[in-house]
C-alpha angles and dihedrals in degrees: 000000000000111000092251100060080048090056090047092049087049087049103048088037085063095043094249125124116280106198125098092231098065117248134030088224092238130081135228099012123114101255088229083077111086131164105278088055091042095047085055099040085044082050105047116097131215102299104021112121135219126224128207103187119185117245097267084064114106094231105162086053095058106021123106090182119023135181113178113217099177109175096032120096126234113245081048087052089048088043094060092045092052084044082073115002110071113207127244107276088176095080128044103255133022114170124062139189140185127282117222112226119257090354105084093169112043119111120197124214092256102047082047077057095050091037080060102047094053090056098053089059102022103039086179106041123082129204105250124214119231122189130226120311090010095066091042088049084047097052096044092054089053104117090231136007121218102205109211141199092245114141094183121101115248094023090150137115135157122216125203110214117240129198127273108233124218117258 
């Protein structure tokens, strides 16, 4: 990874800008979101879900909607879209994650991390585990696919969109 995509990772991470030309001219957003992220997240309905797929994933292949996102990871990628996007309290899970084959049980570091990011935002949603084809499926009826940075194996989570409640 080059050391400025390293910088920009610290700096999200910590919740300061990460461009080079000062501010992202509009407050309180997470800078990782830009306008093409925004556009589809401002577009999806009640329902629609939301994939981050890691950078083995053959995005372009399955996306209809696709933002590339390359040197990002992925749980600071999920951070900045439940920063804005709530999930789908109406049904009884709406985040997934890959199961890894013949091992049902096995979490890897990065999924713990995603596990961890949709609690922050979601206290009463769990990452739920899908298994082979089911999470691919999954993945290729998202309405759009944000293809991440992320070098780890199974860096990858679908979101189904909720609804935003009046104040």
């Amino acid at each position: 990874m080059c050391r400025d995509a390293v910088r920009s990772l610290l700096l999200a991470r910590n919740g300061r800008r990460t461009d080079n030309r000062g501010d992202n001219m509009l407050k309180g957003l997470n800078p990782l979101l830009g306008p093409d992220l925004l556009r589809i997240l401002r577009a999806m309905g009640h329902g629609d879900e939301i994939a981050v797929v890691d950078a083995n994933y053959p995005a372009d292949t399955d996306a209809r909607r696709l933002v590339r996102m390359d040197g990002h990871d992925a749980p600071a990628i999920v951070d900045a879209i439940l920063s804005v996007m709530p999930l789908d309290d109406f049904v009884e899970h709406a985040a997934f994650r890959p199961g890894i084959a013949g091992q049902p049980d096995r979490v890897e570091p990065v999924m713990a991390e995603l596990a961890e990011t949709v609690a922050r935002f979601e206290p009463a949603m769990t990452l739920v585990p899908l298994h082979g084809p089911a999470f691919y499926e999954r993945v290729k009826g998202a309405y759009a696919l944000v293809a991440s940075g992320e070098r780890r194996l199974y860096g990858n989570i679908v979101l189904r969109k909720g609804v935003v409640r009046p104040d």
